[in-house]
FIDOKE-507855 format. One record per residue: residue in one letter; x, y, z of N, C-alpha, C in turn. Coordinates in steps of 0.02 Angstrom, whole numbers, plus 50000, padded with zeros to 5 digits. Example, Ala and Ser with C-alpha at 12.3 -4.5 7.8 and 13.67 -1.06 7.14 Angstrom:
2
A506604971650390506154977550390506604983550390/S506424988850354506844994750357506455000250394/
***
This chain:
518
X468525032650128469215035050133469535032650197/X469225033850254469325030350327469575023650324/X468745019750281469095011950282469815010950239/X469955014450189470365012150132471075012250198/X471115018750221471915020850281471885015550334/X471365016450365471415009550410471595003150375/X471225000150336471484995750311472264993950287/X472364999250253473224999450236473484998750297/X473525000750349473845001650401473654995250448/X473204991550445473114984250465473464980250415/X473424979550350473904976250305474494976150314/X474874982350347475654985950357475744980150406/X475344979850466475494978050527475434969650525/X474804966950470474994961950486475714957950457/X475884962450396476634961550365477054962050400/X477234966450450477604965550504477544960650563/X476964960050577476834955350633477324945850598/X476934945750522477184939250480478034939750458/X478284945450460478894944950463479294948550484/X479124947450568479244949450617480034951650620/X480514948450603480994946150607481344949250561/X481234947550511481324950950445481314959950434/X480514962150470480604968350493481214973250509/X481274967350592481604970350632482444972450621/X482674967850566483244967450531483424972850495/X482574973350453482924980050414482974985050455/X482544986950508482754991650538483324994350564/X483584988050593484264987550631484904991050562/X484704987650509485234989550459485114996550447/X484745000350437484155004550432484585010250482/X484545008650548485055013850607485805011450622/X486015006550593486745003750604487105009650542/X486615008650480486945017050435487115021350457/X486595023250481486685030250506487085032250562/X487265026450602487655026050657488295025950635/X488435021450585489245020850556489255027150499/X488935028950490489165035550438489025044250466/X488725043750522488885049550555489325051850619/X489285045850647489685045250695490455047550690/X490555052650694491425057550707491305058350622/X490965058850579490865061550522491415069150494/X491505073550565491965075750552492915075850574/X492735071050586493525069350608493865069150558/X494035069250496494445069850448494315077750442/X495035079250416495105084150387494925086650318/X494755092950300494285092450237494965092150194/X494555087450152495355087450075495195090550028/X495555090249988495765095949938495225095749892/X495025088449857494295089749824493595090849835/X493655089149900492985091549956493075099249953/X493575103349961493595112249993493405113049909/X493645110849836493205111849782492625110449790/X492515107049774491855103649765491195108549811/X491445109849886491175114649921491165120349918/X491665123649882491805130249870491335130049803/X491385129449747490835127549703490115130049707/X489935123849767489335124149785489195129849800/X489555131949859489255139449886489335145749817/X489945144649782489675150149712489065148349687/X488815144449653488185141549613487705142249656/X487635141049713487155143749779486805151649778/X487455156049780487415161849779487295166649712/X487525163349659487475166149577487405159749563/X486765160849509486385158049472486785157849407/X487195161749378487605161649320487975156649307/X488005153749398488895151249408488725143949391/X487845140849405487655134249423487985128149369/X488445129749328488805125449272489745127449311/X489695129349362490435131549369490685123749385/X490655118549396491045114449395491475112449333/X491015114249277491265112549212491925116849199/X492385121249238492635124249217493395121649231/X493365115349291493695111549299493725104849257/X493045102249212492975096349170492565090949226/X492165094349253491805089649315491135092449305/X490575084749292489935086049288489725091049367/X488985094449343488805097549419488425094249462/X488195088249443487645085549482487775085249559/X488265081849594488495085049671488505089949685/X488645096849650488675102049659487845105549660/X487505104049610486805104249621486455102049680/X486685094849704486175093149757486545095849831/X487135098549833487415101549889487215109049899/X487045110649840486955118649844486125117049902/X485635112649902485235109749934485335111150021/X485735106250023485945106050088486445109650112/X486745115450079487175120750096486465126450120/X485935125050094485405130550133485205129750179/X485525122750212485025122350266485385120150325/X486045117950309486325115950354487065121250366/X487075124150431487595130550443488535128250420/X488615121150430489205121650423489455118050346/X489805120650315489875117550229490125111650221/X490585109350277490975102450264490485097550292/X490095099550338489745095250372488985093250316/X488825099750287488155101450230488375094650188/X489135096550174489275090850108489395084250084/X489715082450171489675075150190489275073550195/X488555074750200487945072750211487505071150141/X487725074950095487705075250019487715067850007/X488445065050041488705057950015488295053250058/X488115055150117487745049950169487065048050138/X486745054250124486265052650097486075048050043/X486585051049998486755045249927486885038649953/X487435038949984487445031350010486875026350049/X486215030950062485685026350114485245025350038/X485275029649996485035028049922485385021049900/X485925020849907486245015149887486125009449908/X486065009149960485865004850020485265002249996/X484745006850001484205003249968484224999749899/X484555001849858484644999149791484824994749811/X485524991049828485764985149836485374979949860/X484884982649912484574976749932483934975549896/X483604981249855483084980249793483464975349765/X484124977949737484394973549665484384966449681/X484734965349734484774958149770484114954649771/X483614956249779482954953749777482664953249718/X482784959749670482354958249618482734951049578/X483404949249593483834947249569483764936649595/X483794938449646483774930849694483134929449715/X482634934049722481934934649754481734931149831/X482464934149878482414930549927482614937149968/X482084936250014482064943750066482784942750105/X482834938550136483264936750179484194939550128/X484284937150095484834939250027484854946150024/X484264947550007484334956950007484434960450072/X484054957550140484454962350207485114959250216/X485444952150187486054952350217486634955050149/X486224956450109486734961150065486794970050070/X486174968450087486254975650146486474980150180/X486644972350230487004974250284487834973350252/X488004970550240488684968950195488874977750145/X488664979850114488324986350114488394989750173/X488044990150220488304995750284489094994850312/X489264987150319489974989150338490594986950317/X490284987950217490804988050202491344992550187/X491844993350179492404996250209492315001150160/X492324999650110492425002450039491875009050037/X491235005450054490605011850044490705017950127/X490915014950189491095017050232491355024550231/X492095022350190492325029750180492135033750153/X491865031350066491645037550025490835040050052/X490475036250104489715039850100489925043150157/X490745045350194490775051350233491395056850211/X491275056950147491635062650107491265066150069/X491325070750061491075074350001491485074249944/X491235071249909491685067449864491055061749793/X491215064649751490705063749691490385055049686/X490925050349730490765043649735490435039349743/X489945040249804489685038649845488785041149797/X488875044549748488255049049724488475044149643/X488985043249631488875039349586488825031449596/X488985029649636488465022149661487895019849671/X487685027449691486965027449674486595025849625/X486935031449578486645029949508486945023349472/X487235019549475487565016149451487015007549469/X487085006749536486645001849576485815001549537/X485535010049545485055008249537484855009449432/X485445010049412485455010049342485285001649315/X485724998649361485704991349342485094989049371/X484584989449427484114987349458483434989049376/X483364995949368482994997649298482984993549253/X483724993449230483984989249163483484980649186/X483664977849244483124972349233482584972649234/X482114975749255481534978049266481394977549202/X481994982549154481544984449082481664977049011/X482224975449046482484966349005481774962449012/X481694963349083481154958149091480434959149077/X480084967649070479424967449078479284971549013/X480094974348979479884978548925479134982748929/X479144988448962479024992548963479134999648962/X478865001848924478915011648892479155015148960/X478685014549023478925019549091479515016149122/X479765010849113480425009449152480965012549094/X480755014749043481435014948980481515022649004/X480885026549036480855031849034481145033749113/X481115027149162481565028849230482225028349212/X482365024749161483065023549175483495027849132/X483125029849089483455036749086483645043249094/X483155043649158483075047149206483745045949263/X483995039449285484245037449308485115037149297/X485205032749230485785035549187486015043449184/X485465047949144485565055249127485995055549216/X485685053749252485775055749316486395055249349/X486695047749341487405044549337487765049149296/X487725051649241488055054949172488265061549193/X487835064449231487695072449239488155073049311/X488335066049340488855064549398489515064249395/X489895060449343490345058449314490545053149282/X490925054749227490955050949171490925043849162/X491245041349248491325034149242490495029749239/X489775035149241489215030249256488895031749173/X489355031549128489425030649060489115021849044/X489585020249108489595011049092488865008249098/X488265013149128487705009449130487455009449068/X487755013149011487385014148936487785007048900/X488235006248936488725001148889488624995148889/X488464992948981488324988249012487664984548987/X487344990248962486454988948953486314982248918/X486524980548859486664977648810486594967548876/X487124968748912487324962448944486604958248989/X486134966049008485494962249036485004957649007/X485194957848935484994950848900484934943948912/X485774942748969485724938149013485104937249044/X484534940249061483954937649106483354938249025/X483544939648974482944938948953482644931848942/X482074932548939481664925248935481534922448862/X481994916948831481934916748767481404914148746/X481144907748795480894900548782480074904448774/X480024910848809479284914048791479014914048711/X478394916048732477964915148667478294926048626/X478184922148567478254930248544478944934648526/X479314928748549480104931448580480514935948523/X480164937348454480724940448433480404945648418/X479774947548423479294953648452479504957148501/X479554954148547479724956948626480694956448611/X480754953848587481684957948574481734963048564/X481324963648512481494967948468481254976148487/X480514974348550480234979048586480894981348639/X481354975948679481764978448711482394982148674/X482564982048620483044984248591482704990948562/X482004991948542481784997448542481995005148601/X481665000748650481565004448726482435004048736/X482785001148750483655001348759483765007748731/X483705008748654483925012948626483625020248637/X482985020348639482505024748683482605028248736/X483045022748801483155025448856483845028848844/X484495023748801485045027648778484975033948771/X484605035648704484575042348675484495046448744/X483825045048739483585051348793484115053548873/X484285047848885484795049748946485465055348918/X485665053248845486195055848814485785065448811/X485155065848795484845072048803484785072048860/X484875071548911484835075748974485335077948975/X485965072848937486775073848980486845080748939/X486505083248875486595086548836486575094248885/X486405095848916486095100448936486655103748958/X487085101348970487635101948979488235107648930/X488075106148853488185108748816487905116448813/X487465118048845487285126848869487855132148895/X488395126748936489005128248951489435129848899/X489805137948904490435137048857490825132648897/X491005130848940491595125348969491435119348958/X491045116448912490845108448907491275107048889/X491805108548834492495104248808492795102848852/X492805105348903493455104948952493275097648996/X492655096148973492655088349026493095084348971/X493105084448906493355078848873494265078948895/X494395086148893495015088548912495295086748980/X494745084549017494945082749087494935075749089/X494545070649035494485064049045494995062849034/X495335065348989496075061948940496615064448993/X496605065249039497085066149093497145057449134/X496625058549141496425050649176496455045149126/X496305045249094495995039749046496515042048977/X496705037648936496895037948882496605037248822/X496505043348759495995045448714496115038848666/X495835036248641495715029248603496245028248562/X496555035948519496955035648479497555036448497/X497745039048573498165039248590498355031448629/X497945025448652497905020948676498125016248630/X497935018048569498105013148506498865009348490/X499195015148507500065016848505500325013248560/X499835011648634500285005348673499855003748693/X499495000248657498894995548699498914993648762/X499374987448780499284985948826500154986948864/X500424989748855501064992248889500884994848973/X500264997449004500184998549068499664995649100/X499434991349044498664985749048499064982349125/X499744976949140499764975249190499884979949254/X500424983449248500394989049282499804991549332/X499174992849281498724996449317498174990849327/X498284984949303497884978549350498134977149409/X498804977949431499154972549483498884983149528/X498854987349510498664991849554498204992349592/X497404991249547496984991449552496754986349583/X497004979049586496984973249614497174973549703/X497414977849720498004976049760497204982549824/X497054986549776496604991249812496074987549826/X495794982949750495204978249784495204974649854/X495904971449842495954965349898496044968149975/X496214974349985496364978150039495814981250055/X495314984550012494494985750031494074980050046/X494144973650002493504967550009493874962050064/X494444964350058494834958150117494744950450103/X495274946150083495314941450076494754936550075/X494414937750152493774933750177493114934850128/X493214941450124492594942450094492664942450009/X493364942149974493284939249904492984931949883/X493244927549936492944919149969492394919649956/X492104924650017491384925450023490914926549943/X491384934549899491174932449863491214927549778/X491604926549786491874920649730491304913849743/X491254910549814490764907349851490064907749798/X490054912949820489374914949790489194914349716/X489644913449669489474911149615489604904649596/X489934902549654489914894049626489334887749651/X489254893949720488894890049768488014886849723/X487794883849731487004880849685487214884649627/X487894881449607488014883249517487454883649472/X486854879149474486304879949425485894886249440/X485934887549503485354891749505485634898849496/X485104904549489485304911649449485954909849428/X486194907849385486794908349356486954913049311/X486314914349291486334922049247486324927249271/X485894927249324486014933849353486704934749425/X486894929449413487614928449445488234932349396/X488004929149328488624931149286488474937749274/X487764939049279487824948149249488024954249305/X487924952749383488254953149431489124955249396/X489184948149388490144948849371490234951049322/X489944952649270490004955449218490054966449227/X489544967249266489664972849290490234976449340/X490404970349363491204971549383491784971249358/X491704964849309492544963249274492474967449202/X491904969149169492214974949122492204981149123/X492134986949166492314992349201493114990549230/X493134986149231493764983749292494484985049231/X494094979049215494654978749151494654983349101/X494134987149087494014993949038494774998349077/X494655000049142494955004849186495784999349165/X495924997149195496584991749178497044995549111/X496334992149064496784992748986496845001448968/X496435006048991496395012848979496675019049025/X496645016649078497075019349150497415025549113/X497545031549164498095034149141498335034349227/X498005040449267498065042249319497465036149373/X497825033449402497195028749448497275032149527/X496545031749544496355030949624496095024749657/X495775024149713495515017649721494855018449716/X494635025449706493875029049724493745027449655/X494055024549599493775025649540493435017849523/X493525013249563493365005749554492615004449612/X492655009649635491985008249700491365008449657/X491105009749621490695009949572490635005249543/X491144999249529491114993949509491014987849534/X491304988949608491444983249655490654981849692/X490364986549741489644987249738489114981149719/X489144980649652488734974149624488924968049645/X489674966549672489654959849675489354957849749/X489274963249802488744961249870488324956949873/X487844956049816487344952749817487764944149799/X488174944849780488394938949772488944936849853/X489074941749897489064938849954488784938049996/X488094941249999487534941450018487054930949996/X487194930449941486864925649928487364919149958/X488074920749962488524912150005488144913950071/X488184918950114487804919250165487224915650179/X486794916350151486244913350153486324906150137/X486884903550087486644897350080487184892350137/X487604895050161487964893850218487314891550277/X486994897050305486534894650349486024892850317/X485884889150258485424883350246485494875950221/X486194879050244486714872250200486944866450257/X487284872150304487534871450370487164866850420/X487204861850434486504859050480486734861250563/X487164860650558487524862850649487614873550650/X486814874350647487004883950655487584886750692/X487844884250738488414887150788489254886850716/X489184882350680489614881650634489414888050580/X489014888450536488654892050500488754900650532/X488624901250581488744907550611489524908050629/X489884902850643490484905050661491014905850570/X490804903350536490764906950446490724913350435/X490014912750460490104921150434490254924050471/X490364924450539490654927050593491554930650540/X491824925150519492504924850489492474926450447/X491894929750401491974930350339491814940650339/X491614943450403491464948550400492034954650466/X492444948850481492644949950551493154957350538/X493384955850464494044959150451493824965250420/X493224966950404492844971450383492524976150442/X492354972250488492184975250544492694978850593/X493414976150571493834977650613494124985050558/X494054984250504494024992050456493814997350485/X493314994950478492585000750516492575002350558/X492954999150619493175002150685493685007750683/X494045007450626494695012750640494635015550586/X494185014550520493755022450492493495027850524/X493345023650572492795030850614493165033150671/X493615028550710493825031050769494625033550739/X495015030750693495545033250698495765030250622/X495595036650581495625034050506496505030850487/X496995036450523497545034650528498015028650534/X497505023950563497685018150564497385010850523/X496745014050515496365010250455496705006150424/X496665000350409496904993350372496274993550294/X496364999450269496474999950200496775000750153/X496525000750081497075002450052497345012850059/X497925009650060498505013950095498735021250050/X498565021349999498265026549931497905030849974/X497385028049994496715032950025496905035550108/X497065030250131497455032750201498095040050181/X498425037950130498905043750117498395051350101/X498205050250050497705055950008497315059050082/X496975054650122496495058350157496825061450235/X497205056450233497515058650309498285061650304/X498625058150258499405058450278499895063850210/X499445068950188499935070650152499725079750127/X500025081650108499975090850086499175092150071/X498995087550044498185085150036497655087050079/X497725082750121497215080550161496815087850215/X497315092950208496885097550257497005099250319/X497465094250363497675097450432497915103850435/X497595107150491497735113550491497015118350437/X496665117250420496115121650403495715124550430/X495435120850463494985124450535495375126850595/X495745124350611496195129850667496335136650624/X496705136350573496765142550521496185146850516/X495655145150523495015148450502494735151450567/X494955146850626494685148450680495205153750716/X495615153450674496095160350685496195166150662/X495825166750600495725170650568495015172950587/X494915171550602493895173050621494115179650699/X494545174750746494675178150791495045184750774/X495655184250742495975189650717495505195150686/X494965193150647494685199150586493765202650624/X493935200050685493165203050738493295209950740/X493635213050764493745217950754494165223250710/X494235219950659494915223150606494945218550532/X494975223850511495245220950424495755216550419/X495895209650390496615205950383496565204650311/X497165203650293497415199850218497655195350206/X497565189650191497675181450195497855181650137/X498615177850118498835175550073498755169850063/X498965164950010498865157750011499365154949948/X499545152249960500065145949933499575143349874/X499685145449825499035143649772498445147149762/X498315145149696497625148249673496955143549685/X497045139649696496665132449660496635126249701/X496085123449741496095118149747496275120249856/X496365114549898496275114949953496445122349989/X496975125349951497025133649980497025136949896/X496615141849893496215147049954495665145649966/X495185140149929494585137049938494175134650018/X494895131050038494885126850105494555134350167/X494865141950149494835147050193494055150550155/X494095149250105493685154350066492925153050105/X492815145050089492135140350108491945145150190/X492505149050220491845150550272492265157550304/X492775160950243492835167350260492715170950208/X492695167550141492225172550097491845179350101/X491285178150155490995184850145491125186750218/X491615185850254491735190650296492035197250277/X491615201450264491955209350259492785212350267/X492725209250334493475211550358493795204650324/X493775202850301494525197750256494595196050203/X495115198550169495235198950118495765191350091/X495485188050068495785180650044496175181349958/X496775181649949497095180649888497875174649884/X497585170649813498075165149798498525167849774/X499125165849780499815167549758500105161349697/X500355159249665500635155349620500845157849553/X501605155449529501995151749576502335155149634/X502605152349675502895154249716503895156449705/X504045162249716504775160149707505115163049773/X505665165649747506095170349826505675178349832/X505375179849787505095186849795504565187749833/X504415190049872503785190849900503095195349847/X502695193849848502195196549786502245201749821/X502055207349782502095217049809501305218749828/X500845214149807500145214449849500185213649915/X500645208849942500845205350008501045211550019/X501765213650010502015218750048501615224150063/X501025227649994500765230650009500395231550062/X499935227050072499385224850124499735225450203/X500355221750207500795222450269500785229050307/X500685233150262500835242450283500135244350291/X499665241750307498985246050319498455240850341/X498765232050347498115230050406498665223550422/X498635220650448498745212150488498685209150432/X499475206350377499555201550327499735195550358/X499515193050330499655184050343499685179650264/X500065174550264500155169650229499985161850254/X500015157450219499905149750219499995148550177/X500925143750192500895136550138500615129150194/X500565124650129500445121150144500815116450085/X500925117550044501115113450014501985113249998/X502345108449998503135110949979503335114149936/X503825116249955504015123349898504635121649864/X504385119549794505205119549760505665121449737/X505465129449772505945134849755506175136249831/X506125133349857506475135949927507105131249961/X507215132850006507895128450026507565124350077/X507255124650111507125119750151506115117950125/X506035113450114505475114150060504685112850091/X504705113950167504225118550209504055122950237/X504745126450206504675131350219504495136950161/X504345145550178504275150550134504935152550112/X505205154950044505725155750024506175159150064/X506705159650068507055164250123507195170350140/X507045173550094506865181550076506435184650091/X505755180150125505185183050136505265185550204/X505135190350233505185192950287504335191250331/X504355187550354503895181950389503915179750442/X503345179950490503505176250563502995170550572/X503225164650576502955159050597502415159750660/X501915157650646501585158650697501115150750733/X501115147150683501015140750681500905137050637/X501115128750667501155123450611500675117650642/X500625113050590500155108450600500485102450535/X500435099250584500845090650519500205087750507/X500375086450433499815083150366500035076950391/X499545074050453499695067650476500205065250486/X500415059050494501365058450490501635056850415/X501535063150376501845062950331502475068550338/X502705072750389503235076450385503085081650352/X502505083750313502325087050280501945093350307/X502035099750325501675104650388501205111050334/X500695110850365500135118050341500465122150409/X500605128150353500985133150408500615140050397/X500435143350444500475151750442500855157250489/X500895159950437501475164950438501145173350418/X501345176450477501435183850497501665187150445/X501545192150382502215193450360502285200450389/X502875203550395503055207850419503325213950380/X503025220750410502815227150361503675230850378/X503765232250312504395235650295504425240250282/
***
């Protein structure tokens, strides 16, 4: 037993010692993660689907009844499952949940650079797709949100890594990971559907010219269907829920139902290409589309298949989303974009083997990563200014959304209710308020948290009530289109401002307000 550990551990070392270099790389990529995705981790303000998504968690945490409560919005639970995790262990919830996504994303990380290898079979390709991977702009933001994205790239990356594994070696236990894997994507959200769809395209690597070949097809089309089914039974489980209809009810918000798509095919097909386009080119940056376009032309003969199935996992999700669109984000294409790394990962490499003057070769990719790096500098230090696409800069930083003003609110309310009962009103039922307050005044005894909606000139008579027997307070945050000035509370309300806070420079203010007992 002695010799067997020692031995392993001389084998380890002489693998490191022989690729010394190689090692030391991954490592570096290895703590450059963790450095760019925790680093001011909480400097954004929590947004509106993070204070769900978190609020959630902590119900399903606490009641066991509740552990399907996402479905009640039309959103798989799987984030909500693995946060309820790290909501036990870590004291603060926004911080518990961003970590949810970090984590996923160092999952990802590794996938990409598996996939890249199992794919090119060149070590060097997989740490610099890797690293392309740590700072790219795109995975940057979502693996420091809590935010379902970053957990479906996961599944998505390593859905496609399986799928070759099982093209190529047709085997029973990979049909049985990857549906493990899929179910997993599925039970996340709807969009990692595409690894069941996609499956079909890994054919591209099968080996025809083999002996046996329509045996072993026919074994992979067995196992395909095998892994299908069974992933579709995990997703099933789902159905235990009375709220399972409500995901289909929630897709067709986003997405347009087939029969309703029929009636204008392609009437918003350009529309929501030149949208979706415009988000790519502002996340991958000019340089690095080069970079990767490069990459599939570059040694045109070689992997050319597993070049095209690369692009294939990008341009029909892409164009699926295009022709079906209803409501678009830019968070909804990161899942797709992902796969093509390895294809800038691979011009890299052939740049510095191509290149005979290295000082040239490095000053390439120097230019090909520069504008990405200069992202990543003002993601972390000052999202506000970020040279992304400008959708996500709005949503996260600059608008009724995003959350400014939550934690001062909380940290005022905490102070206020130490010694005394208060009653917190809120501008809504649903979604960043009362959720945003709930996530960490919930079970404080002394505070009582209730949503108001809609809002008009009347003051609700719970409000007034409460006014006459402890310290009422209100918070909008969102504009009011029943009021005259439309940040403000209607004009009737007998209310004292007590402070504001601007939703970035959008003009837009989270306010609370005193109300005053009559």
């Amino acid at each position: 037993m002695f010799y067997f550990f020692f031995s392993r551990i001389i084998s380890r070392m002489d693998f490191i010692k022989k690729h010394f270099w190689l090692s030391l790389s991954g490592i570096g990529i290895f703590i450059l993660y963790f450095v760019t995705r925790l680093t001011n981790i909480l400097s954004l303000p929590i947004f509106t689907d993070e204070a769900i998504y978190i609020r959630w968690s902590e119900i399903a945490k606490q009641d066991a009844s509740w552990r399907f409560i996402s479905l009640t919005d039309g959103k798989q639970p799987m984030f909500v499952w693995i946060d309820m995790v790290f909501l036990k262990f870590i004291h603060d919830p926004l911080l518990a949940s961003r970590l949810v996504s970090v984590g996923a994303g160092f999952a990802s990380l590794l996938g990409v650079i598996a996939l890249t290898y199992i794919l090119f079979k060149n070590k060097w390709t997989a740490i610099l797709a890797g690293f392309l991977y740590v700072i790219f702009p795109y995975a940057l933001v979502y693996d420091r949100l809590a935010m379902y994205d970053s957990l479906v790239v996961t599944f998505i990356i390593w859905s496609l890594f399986v799928e070759i594994l099982l093209v190529r070696k047709q085997r029973l236990d990979f049909a049985f990971i990857l549906a493990l894997v899929i179910g997993g994507g599925m039970l996340t959200k709807t969009n990692a559907d595409f690894a069941v769809i996609l499956l079909p395209f890994s054919l591209l690597l099968f080996d025809f010219k083999k002996k046996f070949v329509k045996k072993k097809l026919l074994k992979w089309v067995g196992l395909a269907i095998f892994a299908s089914v069974l992933a579709y039974l995990y997703y099933s489980i789902l159905r235990l829920s009375p709220f399972y209809h409500i995901i289909g009810d929630k897709n067709a918000v986003f997405v347009y139902p087939l029969g309703e798509w029929l009636h204008h095919p392609f009437t918003f097909f350009w529309g929501n290409f030149h949208g979706l386009s415009s988000w790519f080119i502002e996340y991958v940056t000019i340089p690095g589309i080069i970079l990767i376009v490069a990459g599939f032309f570059l040694g045109v003969k070689s992997y050319w298949r597993e070049k095209l199935l690369l692009l294939v996992w990008f341009a029909a999700p892409f164009v699926g989303l295009a022709l079906f669109g209803r409501v678009l984000y830019p968070r909804y294409i990161l899942s797709m974009v992902i796969p093509l790394l390895p294809l800038g990962a691979y011009s890299l490499v052939y740049v510095w083997q191509h290149v005979k003057r290295k000082y040239i070769a490095v000053a390439i990719m120097i230019l090909c990563i520069a504008l990405m790096i200069r992202s990543d500098f003002y993601i972390i230090t000052d999202f506000y200014k970020a040279p992304i696409a400008q959708a996500d800069v709005n949503q996260y930083a600059n608008s009724w959304a995003a959350g400014n003003g939550v934690q001062q609110s909380v940290k005022f309310f905490k102070e206020k209710s130490q010694n005394q009962k208060i009653y917190i009103g809120t501008q809504g039922t649903f979604g960043l308020l009362p959720f945003g307050l709930e996530i960490y005044l919930a079970n404080n005894p002394n505070v009582t948290i209730k949503g108001f909606w809609p809002i008009n000139d009347t003051m609700p008579k719970e409000l007034q009530e409460a006014s006459k027997i402890m310290p009422t307070y209100v918070v909008f945050y969102q504009p009011c289109p029943s009021c005259q000035n439309t940040e403000e509370p209607p004009i009737a309300w007998p209310v004292k401002l007590l402070s504001s806070y601007e939703q970035g420079t959008s003009g837009s203010h989270y306010r609370i307000y005193q109300v005053l007992s009559q």
